[in-house]
C-alpha positions in Angstrom: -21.8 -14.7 -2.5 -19.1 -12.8 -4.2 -17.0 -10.3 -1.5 -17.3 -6.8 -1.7 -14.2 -4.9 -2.8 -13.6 -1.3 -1.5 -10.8 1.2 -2.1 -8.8 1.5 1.3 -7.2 4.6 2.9 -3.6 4.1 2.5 -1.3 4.7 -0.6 2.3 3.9 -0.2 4.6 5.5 -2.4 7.5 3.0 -2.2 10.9 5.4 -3.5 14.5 4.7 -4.2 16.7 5.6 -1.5 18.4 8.1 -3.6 15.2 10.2 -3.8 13.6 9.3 -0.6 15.0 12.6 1.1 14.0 15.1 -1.4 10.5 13.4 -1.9 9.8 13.7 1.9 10.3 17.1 1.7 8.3 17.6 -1.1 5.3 16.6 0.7 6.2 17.8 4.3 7.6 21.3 3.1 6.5 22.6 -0.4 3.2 20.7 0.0 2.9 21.0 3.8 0.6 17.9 4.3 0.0 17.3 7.8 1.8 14.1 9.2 0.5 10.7 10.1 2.0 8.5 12.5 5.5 9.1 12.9 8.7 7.8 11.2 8.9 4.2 11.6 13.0 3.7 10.0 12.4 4.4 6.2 8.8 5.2 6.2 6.8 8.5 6.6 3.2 9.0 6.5 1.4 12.1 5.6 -2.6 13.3 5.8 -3.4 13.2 1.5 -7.3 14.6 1.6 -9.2 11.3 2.8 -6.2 8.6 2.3 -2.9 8.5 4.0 0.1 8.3 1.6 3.0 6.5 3.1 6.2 7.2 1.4 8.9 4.2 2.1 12.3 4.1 1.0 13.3 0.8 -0.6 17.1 0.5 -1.5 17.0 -2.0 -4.3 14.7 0.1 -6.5 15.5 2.1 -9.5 12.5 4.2 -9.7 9.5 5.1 -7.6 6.0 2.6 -7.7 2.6 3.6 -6.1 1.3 0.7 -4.0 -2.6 1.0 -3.3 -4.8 -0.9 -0.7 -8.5 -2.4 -2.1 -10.9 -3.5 1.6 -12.4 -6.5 1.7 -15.7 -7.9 3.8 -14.2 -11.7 3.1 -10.1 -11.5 2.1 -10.5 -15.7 1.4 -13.7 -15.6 -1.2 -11.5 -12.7 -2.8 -8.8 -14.1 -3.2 -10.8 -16.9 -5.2 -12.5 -14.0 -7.1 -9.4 -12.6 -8.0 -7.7 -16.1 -8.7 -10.4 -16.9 -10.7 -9.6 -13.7 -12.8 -6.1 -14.4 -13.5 -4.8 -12.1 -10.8 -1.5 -12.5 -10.0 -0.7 -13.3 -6.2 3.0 -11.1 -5.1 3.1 -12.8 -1.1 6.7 -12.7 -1.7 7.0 -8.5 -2.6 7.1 -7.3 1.1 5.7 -9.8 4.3 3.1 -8.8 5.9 2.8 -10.4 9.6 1.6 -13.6 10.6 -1.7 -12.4 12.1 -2.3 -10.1 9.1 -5.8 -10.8 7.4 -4.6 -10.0 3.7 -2.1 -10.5 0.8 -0.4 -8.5 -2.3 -2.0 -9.0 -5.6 -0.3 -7.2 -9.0 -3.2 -5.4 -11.3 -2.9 -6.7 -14.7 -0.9 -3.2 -15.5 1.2 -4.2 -12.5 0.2 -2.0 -10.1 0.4 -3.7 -7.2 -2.2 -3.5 -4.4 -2.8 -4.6 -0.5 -5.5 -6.6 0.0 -7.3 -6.8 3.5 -10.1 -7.2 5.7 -12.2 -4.0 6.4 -10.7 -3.0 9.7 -7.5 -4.4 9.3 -5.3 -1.5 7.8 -2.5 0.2 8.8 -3.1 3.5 10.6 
């Protein structure tokens, strides 16, 4: 049986450290989207209509990247599916923990996207 895929809640807006300040603000002040969670170091969450977009500051990048999550009911049978497809597999872009039911996956226009278990995302 092939796994369902879902869109997921969360959007993370990774940003170059150079722009992470003013882009925070952007969304906290001129926007004046309601927070999520709280800071954690160089991340910030904020309430974006039915998703959470997380906006993290990543020091080695040159410009900003939108990271989305797809749900899964079976994270193992899709990762076949998506194998299958000639979906590229990014483990190494940003570790997730050990207990973590999911994995990174690149679109084919290199968008890259969290993969995990219904129930399993962050906030």
């Amino acid at each position: 049986m092939a796994p369902k895929f879902e869109g997921g809640k969360n959007i993370a807006m990774k940003v170059p450290a150079h722009q992470y300040d003013r882009t925070v603000a952007f969304y906290r002040d001129v926007l004046g989207l309601d927070p999520v969670g709280g800071p954690t170091g160089d991340a910030v969450g904020f309430r974006f209509g039915a998703n959470n977009l997380w906006i993290d500051k990543v020091a080695a990048m040159s410009q900003a990247e939108l990271w989305l999550e797809v749900v899964t009911d079976d994270t193992e049978a899709a990762a076949k599916t998506l194998q299958e497809a000639g979906i590229a597999r990014c483990d190494d872009i940003e570790r997730l923990g050990d207990d973590f039911d999911g994995y990174w996956i690149s679109s084919p226009a290199s968008i890259i996207h969290l993969v995990d278990a219904r129930g399993e995302s962050w906030a």
